[in-house]
KELODO-75978 format. One record per residue (C-alpha): residue in three letters; x, y, z. Coordinates in steps of 0.001 Angstrom, whole numbers, plus 500000, padded with zeros to 6 digits. Layout:
<fikols>
ALAXYZ ...
</fikols>
This chain:
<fikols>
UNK500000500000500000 UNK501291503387499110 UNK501040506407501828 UNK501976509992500661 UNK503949511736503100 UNK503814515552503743 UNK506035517264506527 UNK502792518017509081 UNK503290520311511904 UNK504563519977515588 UNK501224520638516906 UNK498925519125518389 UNK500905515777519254 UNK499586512920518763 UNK497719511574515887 UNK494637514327514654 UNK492185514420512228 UNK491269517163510134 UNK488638515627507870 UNK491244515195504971 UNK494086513361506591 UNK495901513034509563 UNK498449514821511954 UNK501350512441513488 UNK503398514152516423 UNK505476512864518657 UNK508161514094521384 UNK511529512693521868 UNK514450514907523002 UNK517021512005522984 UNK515881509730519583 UNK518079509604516513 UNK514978508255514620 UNK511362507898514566 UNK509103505294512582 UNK505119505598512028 UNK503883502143511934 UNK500245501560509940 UNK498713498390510679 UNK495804497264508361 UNK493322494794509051 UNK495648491770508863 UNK498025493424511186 UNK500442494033508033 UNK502666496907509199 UNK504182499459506982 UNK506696501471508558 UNK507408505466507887 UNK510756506949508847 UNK509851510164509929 UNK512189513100508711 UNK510814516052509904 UNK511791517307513384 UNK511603520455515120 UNK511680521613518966 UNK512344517637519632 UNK508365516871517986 UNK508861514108514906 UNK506040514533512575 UNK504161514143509534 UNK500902514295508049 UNK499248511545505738 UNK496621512738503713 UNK493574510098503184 UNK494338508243506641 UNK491224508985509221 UNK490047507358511841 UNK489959503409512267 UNK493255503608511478 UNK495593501674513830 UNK499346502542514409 UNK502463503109516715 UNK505826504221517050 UNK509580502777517305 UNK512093504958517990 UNK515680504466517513 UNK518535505929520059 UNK521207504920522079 UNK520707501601524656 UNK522658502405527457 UNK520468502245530307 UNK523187503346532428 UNK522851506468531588 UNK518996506185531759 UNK519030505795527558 UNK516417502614526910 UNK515729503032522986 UNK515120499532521116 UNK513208499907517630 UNK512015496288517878 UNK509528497438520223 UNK506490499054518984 UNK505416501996521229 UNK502070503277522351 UNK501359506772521519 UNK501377508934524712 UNK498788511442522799 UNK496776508296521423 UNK492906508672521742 UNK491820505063521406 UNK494019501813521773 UNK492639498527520223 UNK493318495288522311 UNK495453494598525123 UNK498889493839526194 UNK499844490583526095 UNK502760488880528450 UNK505733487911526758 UNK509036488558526529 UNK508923490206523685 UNK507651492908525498 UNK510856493950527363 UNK513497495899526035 UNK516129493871527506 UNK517004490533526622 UNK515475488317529725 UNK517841485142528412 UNK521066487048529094 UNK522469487541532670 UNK523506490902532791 UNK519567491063534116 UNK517587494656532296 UNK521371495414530377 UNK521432493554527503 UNK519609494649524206 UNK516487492424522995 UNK516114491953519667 UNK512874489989519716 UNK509933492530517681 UNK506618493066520105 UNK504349493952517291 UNK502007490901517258 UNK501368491437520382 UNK500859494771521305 UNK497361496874521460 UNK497496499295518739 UNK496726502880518746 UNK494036504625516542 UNK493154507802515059 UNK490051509227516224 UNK486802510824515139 UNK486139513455517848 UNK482936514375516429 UNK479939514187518719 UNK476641515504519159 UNK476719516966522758 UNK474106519082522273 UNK473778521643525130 UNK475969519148527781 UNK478603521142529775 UNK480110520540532987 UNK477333521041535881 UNK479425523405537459 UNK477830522173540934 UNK478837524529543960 UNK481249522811546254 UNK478975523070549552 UNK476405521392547781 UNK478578518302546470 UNK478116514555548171 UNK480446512527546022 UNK479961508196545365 UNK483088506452544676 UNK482725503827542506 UNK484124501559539904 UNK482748501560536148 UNK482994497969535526 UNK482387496510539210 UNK479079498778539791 UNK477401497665536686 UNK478820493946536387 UNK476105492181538794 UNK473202494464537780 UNK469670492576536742 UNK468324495190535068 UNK470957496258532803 UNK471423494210529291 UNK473904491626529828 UNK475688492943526839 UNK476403496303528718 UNK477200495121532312 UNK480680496429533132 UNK480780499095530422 UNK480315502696530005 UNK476885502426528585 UNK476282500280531579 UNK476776503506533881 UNK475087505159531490 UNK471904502906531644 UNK468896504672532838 UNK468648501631535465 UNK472190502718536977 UNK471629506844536639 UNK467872505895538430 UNK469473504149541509 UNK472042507059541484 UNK469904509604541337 UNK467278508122543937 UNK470405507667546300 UNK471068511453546105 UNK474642511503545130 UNK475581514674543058 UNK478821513548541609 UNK480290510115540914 UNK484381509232541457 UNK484796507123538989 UNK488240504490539263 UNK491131505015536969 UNK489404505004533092 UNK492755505506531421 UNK493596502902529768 UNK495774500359531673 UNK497782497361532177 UNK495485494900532485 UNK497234491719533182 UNK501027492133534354 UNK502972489010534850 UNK502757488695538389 UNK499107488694538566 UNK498624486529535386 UNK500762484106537177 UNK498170483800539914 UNK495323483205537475 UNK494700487066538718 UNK493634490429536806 UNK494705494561537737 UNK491174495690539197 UNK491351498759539987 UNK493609500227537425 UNK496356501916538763 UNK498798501193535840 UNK497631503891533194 UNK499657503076529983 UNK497964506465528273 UNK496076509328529664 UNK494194510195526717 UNK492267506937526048 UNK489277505696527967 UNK489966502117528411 UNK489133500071526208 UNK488009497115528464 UNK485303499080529740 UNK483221499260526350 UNK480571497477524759 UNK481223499051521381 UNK484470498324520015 UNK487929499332520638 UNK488093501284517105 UNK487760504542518883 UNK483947503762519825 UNK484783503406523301 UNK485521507580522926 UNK481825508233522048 UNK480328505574524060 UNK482026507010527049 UNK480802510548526020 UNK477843509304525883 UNK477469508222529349 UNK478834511939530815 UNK476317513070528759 UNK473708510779530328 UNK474779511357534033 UNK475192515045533550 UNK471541515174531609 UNK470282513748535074 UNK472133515920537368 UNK475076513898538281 UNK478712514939537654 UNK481687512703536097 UNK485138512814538241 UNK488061510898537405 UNK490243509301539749 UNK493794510015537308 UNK497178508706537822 UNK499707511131536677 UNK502208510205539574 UNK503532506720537317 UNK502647504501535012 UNK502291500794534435 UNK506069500483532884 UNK506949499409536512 UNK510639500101537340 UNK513991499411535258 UNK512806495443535030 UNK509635496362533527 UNK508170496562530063 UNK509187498783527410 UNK505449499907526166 UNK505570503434525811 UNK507422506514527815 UNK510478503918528222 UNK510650503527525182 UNK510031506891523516 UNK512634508866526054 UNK513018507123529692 UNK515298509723530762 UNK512746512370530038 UNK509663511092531299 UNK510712509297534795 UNK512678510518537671 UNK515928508314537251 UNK518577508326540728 UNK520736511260540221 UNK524146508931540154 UNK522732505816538476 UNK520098506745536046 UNK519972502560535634 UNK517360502797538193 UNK514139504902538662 UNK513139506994541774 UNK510274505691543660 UNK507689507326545586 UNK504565505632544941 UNK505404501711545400 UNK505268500926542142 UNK508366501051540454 UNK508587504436538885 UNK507838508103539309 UNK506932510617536508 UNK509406513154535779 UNK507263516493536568 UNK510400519049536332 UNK510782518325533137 UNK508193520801530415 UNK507415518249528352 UNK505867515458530994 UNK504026518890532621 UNK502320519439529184 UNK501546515685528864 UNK499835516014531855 UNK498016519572531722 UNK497148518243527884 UNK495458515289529537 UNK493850517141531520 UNK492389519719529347 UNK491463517009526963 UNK489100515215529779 UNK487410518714530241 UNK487060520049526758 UNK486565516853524781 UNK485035514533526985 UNK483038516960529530 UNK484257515773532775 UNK484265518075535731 UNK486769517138537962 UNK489607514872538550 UNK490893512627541579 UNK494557513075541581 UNK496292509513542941 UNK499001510215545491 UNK499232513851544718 UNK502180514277546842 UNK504174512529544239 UNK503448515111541845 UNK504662518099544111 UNK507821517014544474 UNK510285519342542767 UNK513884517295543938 UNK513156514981547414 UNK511302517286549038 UNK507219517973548913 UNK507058521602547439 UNK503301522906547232 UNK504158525656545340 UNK506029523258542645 UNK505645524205539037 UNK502880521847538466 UNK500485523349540853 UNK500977526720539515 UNK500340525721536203 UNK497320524552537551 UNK495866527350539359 UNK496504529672536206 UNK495067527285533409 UNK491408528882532680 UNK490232525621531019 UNK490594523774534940 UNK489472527293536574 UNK485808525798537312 UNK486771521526537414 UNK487259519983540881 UNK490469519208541928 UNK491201516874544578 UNK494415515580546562 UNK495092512279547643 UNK497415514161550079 UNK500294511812549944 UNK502710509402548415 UNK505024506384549778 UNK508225508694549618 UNK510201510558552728 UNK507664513466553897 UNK505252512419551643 UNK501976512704554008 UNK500607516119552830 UNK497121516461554497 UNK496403520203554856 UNK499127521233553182 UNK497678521836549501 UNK497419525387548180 UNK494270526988547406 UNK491906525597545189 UNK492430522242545976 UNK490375519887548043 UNK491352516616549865 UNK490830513259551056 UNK490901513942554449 UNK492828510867555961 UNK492611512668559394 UNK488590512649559370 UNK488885508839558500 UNK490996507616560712 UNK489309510105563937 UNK486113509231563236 UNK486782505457563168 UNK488539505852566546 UNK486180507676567626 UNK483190505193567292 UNK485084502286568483 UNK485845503943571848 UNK489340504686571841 UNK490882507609574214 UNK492123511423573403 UNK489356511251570315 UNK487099513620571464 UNK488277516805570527 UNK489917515469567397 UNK486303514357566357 UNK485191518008567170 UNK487426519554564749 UNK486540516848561892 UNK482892517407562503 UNK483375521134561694 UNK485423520105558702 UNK488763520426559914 UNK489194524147560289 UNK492826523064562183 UNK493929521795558644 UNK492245524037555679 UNK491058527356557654 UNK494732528834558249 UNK495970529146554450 UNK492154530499553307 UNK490514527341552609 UNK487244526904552567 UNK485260523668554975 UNK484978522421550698 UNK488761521621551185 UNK488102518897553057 UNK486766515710550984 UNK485397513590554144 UNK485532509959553995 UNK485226506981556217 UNK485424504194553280 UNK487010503770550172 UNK488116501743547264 UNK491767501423549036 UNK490749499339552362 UNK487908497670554566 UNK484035498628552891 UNK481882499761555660 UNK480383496344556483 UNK483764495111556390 UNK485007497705559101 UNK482824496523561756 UNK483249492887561571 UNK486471492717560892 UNK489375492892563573 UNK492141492128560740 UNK492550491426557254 UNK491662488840555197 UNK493495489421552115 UNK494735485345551242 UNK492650485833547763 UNK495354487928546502 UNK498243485116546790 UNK500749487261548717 UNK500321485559551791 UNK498240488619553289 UNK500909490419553658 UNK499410492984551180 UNK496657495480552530 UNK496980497320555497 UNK496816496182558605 UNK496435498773561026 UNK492766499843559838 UNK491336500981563256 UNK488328498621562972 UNK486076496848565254 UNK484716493448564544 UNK482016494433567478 UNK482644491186569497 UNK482975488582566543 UNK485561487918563771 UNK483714487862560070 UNK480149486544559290 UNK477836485743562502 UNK474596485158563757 UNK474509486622567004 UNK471572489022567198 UNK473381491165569930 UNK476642491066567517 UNK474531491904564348 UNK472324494422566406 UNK475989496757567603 UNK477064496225563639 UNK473742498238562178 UNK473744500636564813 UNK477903501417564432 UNK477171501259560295 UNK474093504113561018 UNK476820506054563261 UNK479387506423560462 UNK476687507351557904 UNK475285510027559767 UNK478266511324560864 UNK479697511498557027 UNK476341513191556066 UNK476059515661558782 UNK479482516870559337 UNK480917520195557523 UNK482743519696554339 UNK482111517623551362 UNK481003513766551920 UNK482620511010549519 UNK480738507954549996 UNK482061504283549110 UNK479864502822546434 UNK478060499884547895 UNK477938500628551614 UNK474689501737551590 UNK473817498435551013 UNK476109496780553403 UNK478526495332550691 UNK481168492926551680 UNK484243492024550245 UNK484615489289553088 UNK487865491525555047 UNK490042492063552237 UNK491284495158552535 UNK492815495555549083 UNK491021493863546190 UNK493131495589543456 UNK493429492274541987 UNK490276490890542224 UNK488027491059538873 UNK485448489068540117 UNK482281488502541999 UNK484576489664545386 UNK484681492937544071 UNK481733493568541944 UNK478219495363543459 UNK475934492818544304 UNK472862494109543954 UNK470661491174545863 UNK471652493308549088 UNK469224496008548197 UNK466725493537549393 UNK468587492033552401 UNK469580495483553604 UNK466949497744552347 UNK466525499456556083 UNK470509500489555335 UNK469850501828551414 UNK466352503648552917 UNK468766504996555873 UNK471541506282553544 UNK468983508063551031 UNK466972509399553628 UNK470124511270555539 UNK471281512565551795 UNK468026513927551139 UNK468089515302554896 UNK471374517147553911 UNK470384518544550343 UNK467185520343552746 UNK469435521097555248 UNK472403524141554709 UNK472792523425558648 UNK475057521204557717 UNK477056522052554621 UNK477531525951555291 UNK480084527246552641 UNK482587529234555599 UNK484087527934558935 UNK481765528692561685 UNK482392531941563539 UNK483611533137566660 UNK486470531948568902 UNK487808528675568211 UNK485936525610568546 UNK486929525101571925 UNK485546528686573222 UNK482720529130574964 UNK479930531814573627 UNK479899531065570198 UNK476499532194568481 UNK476586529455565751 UNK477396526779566772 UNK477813525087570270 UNK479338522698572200 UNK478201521016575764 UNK478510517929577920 UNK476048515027578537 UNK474276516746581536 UNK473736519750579729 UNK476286522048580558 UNK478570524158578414 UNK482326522635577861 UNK485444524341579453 UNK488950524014577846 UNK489788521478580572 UNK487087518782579767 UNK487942518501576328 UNK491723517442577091 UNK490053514578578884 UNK491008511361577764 UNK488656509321578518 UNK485467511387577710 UNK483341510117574540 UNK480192512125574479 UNK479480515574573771 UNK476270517685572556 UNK476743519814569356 UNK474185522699569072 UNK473560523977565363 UNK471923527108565094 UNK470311527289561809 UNK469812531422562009 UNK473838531822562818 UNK474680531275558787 UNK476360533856557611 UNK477182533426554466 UNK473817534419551531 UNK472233532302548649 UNK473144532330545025 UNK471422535177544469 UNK472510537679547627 UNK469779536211550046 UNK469612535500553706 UNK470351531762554240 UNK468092530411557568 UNK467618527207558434 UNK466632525189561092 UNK468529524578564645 UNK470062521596565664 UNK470953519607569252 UNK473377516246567874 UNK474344513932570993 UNK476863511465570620 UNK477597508803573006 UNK480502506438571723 UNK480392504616575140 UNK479698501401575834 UNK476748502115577945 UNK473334503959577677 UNK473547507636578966 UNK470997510285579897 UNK471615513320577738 UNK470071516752579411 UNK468788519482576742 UNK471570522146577738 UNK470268525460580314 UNK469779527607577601 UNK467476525655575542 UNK465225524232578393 UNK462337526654577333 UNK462387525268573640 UNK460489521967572659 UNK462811519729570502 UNK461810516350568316 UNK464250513455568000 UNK464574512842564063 UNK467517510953564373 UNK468403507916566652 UNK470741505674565084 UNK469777502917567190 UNK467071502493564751 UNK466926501774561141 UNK465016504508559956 UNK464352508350560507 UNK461835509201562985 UNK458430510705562669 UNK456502509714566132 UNK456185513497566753 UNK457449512985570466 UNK458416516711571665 UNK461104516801574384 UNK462274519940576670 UNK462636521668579940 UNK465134519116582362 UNK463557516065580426 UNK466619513941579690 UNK467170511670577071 UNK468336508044577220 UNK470972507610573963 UNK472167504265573394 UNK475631502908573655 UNK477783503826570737 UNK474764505708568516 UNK474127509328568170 UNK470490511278567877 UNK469791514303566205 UNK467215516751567247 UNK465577519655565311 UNK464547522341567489 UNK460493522813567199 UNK459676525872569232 
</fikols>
């Protein structure tokens, strides 16, 4: 087959359709050679040495290719990886800019750049060719008919994000076609965006989508598949495992089809990205695409041995953010997922990494500026994971403006709060009020603080209180993966039981972390599949698990429909309620003071707290008063926010206590609407004041609205 070749320009990299032909682009500062590699249908390969280069961007432009058209790259340079140089033609290279990728990666030799027979170990040049066996890229139609969809644009205060995983929430699902279980159209099946929308969530977090190394070796070894996608091998491309069209580029508009969907019924798309490594592992890994293209460039090699890679996320290799070209891969990425495929807001996995300007966490490091000046990201969500495996790499609070976290502080109080251990109190009084100590200092807003007591990485809910320790044998690493200091409380009995007292504590301590999630300040992220009391039977870290362990079942909305009726009742409670997602810190002296007008804080018997009794250890129950006329902050449109007031007693004790309304709310009547030691909300209508007390159970919490 004959291809015309015309010089093309430098811009935009990647491979880009005009209608006519196509763009090809790619940057290498350290190549001596580029080849464009067309595959047809029969996986023929014609090979095009690329002549023009300028600014370090091969290209050229082929008039009458389009889209369907599959390709990739080998570029020739020196092998020395002792000087961090890894070049080795035979292996055909995934386009870092590619839109679409058609199959997957298979395990082979053939795969590495080094020769695995010889043993100077990753040193010795392979000259076995990887092109039968490697997913090819493929130029892209970007058309699509979005009609009037743009990003919600949903205020902060108002946002109650669901974490959840496209293939796993969709995979079990009766009412979705068989053929779409698992897939984008799945999510995007008026059967999943109904149970979303009746649940109340605003915004789902959905697991890595860029496409990813699905089956390294050491997991195919096991009979065992990457999950959860950590191991992005492009940031451009949706993966392609996670469409029921084809892997032709349909998996592009099927997955724009589905933001379209969810944001047609009110729910926004955020993507949980990984731009802190990729799935090339470290200097024993395969050579599939950034390796291959200009390993010195793209990865953060040790200063006096660029053989080997620097490390600080656990797995095996760190992108190289000083250098201009890997920060434009990544702001390009991220522009792309806004402009082209409508997302509005990103997840960034162990952000710390990404701050890092030599050893050291910088949060003024070029990448966050870029950031914070880039108009197309002005209005997305951006949030933190707030650290990384490296020296100094725990970051919580410490992100500049703009940015939102997980809050690892609010997860790990409030679970050691609720399973009775000392010095919690006051801890669990700042994470209520969404951790002014962390965010209100360097002008953050109670938004920074992304409040969590579940997620994908670690116990479900269910799994938290019934499980002392892990249970993580599945994975074939001898559970010595996971976690294992998870601050959980198996309530009495290890795993599965049938002891009513035992299953009783478990509801009531599942109801206790729900309602504290919903009703504290700042912005709730809830686990998919814990408001139905999903199990993944204690293991803490199913990354590996593509199967029936990890995906939704959906018979629980049956067995545990008091828990789903629970958990949409107290998000619908908090969309009615700005009480409890006010926009600024709450006024005054610090939460500790006494005389605040908005908000305040008293013992069991009624009386206001002093400094001294919050420094007690042992103390675990407090009243919160909310007063609903004490906002400050106005409506969208410049009006007076008012809302109703609030009494919240918690008693994580292990016996009952009598709560006392406190002195200076004896004359007002109050109704309990909230007692989490039963299923559901409460609507007897029973009106409590003057020195009436209140019996509140061991380890629950009630909430009263204030009636008169």
């Amino acid at each position: 087959m004959y291809v015309s070749v015309w010089p093309g320009n430098v811009y935009p990299l990647g491979a880009s359709w005009d209608g006519k032909g196509t763009n090809f682009a790619l940057f290498s500062e350290n190549a001596t050679g580029v080849e464009l590699c067309l595959f047809d249908a029969d996986d023929q390969e014609i090979r095009l040495h690329l002549t023009e280069k300028n600014n370090f961007v091969w290209h050229a432009y082929l008039p009458g290719v389009g889209p369907g058209q599959r390709y990739g790259f080998r570029v020739h340079g020196h092998w020395a990886p002792e000087a961090g140089h890894r070049f080795n033609p035979n292996k055909l290279l995934i386009d870092p800019y590619a839109k679409a990728i058609d199959g997957e990666i298979n395990e082979s030799s053939a795969i590495f750049g080094y020769s695995l027979d010889a043993p100077e170990e990753d040193l010795a040049f392979s000259d076995l060719d990887n092109a039968q066996i490697m997913p090819k890229c493929v130029v892209v139609d970007q058309s699509f008919d979005w009609g009037d969809d743009k990003p919600l644009g949903r205020p902060w205060h108002e946002t109650i994000i669901y974490e959840t995983h496209v293939k796993g929430f969709t995979k079990l699902h009766p009412d979705i076609p068989e053929e779409l279980r698992g897939t984008y159209a799945g999510l995007g099946h008026p059967a999943a965006i109904q149970y979303l929308q009746q649940l109340g969530i605003t915004s789902v977090e959905l697991m890595p989508v860029h496409h990813f190394l699905s089956s390294p070796g050491f997991l195919v070894d096991k009979g065992l598949k990457n999950y959860w996608g950590y191991d992005s091998i492009n940031y451009f491309t949706p993966h392609s495992g996670y469409s029921a069209s084809g892997s032709l580029g349909e998996q592009v508009t099927e997955f724009k089809q589905m933001v379209k969907d969810l944001h047609f019924a009110g729910i926004e798309v955020i993507l949980d990205v990984v731009y802190n490594h990729t799935g090339e592992g470290n200097h024993l890994g395969p050579t599939l695409s950034l390796r291959g293209i200009d390993n010195s460039v793209y990865y953060r090699l040790i200063k006096d041995n660029s053989r080997y890679h620097m490390d600080f996320t656990g797995c095996g290799n760190s992108l190289n953010v000083r250098h201009a070209q890997v920060l434009k891969l990544i702001m390009d990425s991220l522009r792309y997922w806004v402009t082209e495929m409508h997302v509005d807001g990103f997840r960034f996995d162990l952000a710390s990494a990404l701050a890092r300007e030599l050893y050291e966490v910088d949060n003024l490091a070029a990448f966050f500026d870029i950031i914070h000046q880039d108009p197309v990201l002005a209005d997305v969500k951006l949030i933190a994971e707030p650290w990384d495996l490296g020296e100094g790499g725990y970051q919580v609070g410490n992100f500049p403006l703009r940015w939102s976290e997980w809050n690892g502080r609010y997860r790990d109080t409030v679970r050691d709060f609720w399973r009775g251990e000392d010095d919690s109190l006051g801890q669990f009084a700042y994470c209520f009020t969404g951790s002014p100590d962390l965010y209100q200092a360097n002008g953050r807003n109670p938004s920074a603080s992304i409040n969590f007591i579940t997620a994908h990485d670690g116990f479900t809910l269910n799994d938290l209180v019934s499980y002392n320790q892990k249970d993580n044998q599945a994975n074939g690493e001898d559970n010595r993966d996971g976690e294992s200091h998870n601050r959980s409380w198996n309530c009495g009995v290890e795993g599965e039981t049938h002891e009513p007292d035992v299953i009783r504590l478990r509801e009531r301590q599942r109801r206790n972390f729900l309602a504290t999630l919903m009703l504290s300040q700042g912005i709730p992220m809830l686990l998919g599949g814990d408001e139905i009391g999903f199990s993944q039977k204690g293991n803490n870290n199913v990354y590996c698990q593509d199967n029936e362990l990890s995906w939704r079942d959906w018979t629980l909305q049956k067995s545990n429909a008091e828990l789903l009726d629970f958990t949409r009742q107290l998000i619908n409670f908090r969309h009615q309620h700005p009480a409890f997602r006010r926009r600024k810190w709450f006024q005054g002296r610090p939460i500790h003071g006494l005389g605040i007008s908005d908000i305040g804080w008293f013992n069991a018997d009624g009386s206001e707290m002093t400094q001294k009794q919050w420094l007690v250890s042992y103390a675990k129950a407090m009243e919160i008063f909310l007063n609903g006329e004490g906002i400050v902050t106005p409506g969208p449109r410049g009006e007076r926010i008012i809302d109703e007031s609030f009494l919240l007693f918690f008693n994580a004790h292990y016996e009952t206590i009598e709560f006392a309304l406190p002195n200076v709310f004896q004359d007002r009547e109050w109704e309990i609407i909230i007692d989490t030691n039963e299923s559901r909300f409460l609507n007897s209508g029973k009106l409590i004041m003057g020195e009436q007390t209140v019996p509140v159970t061991d380890r629950s919490l009630m909430l009263l609205r204030r009636v008169s």
